[in-house]
N, C-alpha and C positions, 0 to 999 in steps of 0.2 A: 527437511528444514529442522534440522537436531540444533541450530543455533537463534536465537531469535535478539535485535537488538528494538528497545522501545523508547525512544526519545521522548521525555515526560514534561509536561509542562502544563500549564493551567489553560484552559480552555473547553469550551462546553462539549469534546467529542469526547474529554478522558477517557471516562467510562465506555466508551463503545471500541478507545482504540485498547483498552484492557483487557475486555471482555475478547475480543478477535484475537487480541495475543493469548489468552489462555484458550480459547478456541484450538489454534494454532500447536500450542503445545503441548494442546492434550490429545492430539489427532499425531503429533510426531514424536511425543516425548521428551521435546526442546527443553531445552534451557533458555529462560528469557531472561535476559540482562536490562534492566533500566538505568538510565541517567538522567538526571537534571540540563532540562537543555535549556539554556539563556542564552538574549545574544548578544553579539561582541558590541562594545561599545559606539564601532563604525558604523552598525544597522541600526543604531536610533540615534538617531540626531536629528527633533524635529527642529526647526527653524518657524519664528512668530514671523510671520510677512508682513505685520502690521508695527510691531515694536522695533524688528531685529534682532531679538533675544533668542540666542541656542541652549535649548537645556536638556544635558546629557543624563542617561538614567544613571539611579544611582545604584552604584555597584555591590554595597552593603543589602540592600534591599533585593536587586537578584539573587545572592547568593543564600537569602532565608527563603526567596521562595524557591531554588534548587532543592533545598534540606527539606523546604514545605513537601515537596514533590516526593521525594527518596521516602518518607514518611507516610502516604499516599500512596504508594505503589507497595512498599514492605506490606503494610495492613491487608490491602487486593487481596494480595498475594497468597495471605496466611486465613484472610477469610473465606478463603475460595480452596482452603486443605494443600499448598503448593508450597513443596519445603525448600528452606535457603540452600544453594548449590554446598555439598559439603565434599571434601574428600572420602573417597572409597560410596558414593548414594551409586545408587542402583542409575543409569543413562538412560532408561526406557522406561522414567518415570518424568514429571512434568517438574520441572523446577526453576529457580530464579535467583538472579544476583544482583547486585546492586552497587554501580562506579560512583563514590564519590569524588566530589569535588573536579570535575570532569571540566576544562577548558571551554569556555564561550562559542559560542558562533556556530550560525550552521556548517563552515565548512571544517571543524571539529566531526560535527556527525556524517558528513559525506566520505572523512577519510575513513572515521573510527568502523561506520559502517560496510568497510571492505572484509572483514574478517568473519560476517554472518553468514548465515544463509539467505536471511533478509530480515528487511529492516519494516518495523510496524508503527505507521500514523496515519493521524483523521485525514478524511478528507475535506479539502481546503474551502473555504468559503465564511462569508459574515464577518463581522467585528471580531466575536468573541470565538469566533474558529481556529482551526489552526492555521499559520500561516502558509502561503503557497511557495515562498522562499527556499523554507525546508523540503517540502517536497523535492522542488526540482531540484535542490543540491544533491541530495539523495539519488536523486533517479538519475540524474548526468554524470555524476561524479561518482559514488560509489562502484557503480561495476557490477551489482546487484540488484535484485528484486524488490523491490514494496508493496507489500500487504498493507491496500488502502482500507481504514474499516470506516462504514456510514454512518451517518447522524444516530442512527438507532441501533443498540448491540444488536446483534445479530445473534440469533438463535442457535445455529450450524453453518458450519462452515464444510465446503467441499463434498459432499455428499451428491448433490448434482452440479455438474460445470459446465458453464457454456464458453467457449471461444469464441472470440470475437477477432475473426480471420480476416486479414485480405492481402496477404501474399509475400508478404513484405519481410525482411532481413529483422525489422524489430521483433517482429510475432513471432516468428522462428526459433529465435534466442530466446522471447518468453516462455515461449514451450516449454525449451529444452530449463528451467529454469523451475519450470511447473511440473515436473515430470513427478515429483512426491506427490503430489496433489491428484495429480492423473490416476497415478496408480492407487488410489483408495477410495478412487470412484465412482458409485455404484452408476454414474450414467455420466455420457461427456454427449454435450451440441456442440458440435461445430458449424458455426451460421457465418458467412460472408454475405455482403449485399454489393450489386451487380454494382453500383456507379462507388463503390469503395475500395475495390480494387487497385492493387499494382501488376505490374508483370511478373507473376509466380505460381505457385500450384493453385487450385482450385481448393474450394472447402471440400469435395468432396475427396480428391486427392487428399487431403491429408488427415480426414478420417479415416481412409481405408491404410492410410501407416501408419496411426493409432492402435486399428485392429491388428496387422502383421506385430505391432508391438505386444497384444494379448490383454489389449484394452478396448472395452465398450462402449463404441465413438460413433455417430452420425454425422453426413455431410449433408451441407443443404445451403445454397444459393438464392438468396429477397430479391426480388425485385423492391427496389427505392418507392416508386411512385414518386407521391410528395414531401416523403418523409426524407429526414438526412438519414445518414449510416449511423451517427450516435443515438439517434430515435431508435432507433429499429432494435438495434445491439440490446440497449436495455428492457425499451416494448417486450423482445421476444425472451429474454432474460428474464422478468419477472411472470409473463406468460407459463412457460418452463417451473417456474419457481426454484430456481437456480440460487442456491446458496455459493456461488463464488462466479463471477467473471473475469476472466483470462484475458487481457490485452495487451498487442505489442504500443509503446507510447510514442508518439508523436512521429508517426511516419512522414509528414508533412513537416515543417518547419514550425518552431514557436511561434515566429514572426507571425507565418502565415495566419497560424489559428487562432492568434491574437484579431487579429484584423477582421479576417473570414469566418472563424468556427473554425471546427475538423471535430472526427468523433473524440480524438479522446479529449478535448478541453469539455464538450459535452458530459463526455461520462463523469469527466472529474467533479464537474458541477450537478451530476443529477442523480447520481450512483444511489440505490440504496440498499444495494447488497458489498460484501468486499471486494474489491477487487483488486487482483495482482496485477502489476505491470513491470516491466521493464524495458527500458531503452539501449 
């Protein structure tokens, strides 16, 4: 992950999705790019049900807290020793740049974030959280990875990992998407749980091609009980004390896990270590 993009905006995870970006980039010697992410005029428009009154944000006032933001991230940056991207810097040092004046709307960061290795925000929940909008643009639409960081910076990142297996063509591609992460860590769990499964290999199966890979992987199969699969995933996750969780994202439908659950709408609301996903 030598590219990192962080979509900046105000909300109470900043700091923890800043802190996991430099995490990030001091474990790959990334380059972390921020912008000012506001959204298009068409995502707020609330409507008074009682007046009739639509009142649209004002555009002046996104555009200072954009700058707010770019102004917030440079500072991060500089007080945590991490120099601006300069022509002829050394690549296998940690550094950071900075887009202005960067176009509205999440689907700006769904496309922009095609060009990373992946893309870093909170995860989603409350008021004053990040929105879940962004997310899933990101995750449907870009074509890459998101490093989700929790409510609280996190101390380390990837040092121990655990997968959160069950067989499936999404997890596969997170893997394969995780494989920096893999390779610089000092322990991998691979945990699947029995009613979480699809038709595909086993956890234990694909620990043991971890190891033919010349990585340090364990398989191992939960029984549920009464617990879901996104209980267990994180249960055994911070049991471990697993500084990163690997998941493929929504094997099941949105729909569905709107309605029903599934693990990852779980994890995304209970998470409180990073987690990578990709869809």
């Amino acid at each position: 992950m030598k590219t990192l993009l962080v979509p900046v905006t105000r909300h109470a995870l900043l700091d923890s999705v800043l802190e996991t970006a430099l995490l990030a980039a001091r474990r790959f010697g990334s380059c972390v790019e921020g912008f000012g992410l506001r959204p298009a005029l068409a995502e707020y428009v609330p409507v008074d049900m009682v007046g009739g009154m639509t009142w649209v944000r004002d555009e002046e006032a996104d555009l200072a807290e954009a700058r707010d933001c770019g102004g917030r991230f440079q500072a991060f940056m500089e007080q945590h020793g991490v120099q601006r991207e300069r022509a002829g810097a050394p690549h296998d040092e940690p550094r950071y740049r900075w887009l202005p004046d960067a176009p509205p709307g999440d689907g700006f960061l769904a496309q922009y974030a095609r060009l990373f290795a992946g893309t870093v925000v909170g995860r989603p929940g409350g008021e004053a959280g990040p929105r879940m909008t962004t997310l899933e643009a990101a995750l449907f639409e870009s074509g890459r990875p998101l490093l989700i960081a929790p409510p609280t910076p996190p101390a380390s990142l990837g040092e121990t990992v655990m997968l959160a297996w069950n067989g499936s063509t999404e997890t596969a591609r997170t893997v394969a998407f995780a494989e920096g992460f893999l390779r610089k860590a000092a322990r991998i769990e691979v945990v699947a749980v029995d009613t979480g499964m699809v038709p595909g290999p086993s956890a234990e199966q694909m620990a043991a091609a971890l190891v033919r890979e010349g990585l340090s992987a364990r398989g191992r199969t939960l029984t549920a009980g009464r617990r879901s699969a996104g209980e267990i995933y994180l249960d055994e996750a911070e049991a471990l004390g697993c500084d990163l969780l690997i998941k493929g994202a929504y094997t099941q439908s949105r729909l569905r896990q709107m309605i029903f659950g599934g693990p990852t709408s779980h994890i995304l609301a209970h998470a409180t270590m990073p987690v990578l996903m990709a869809h």
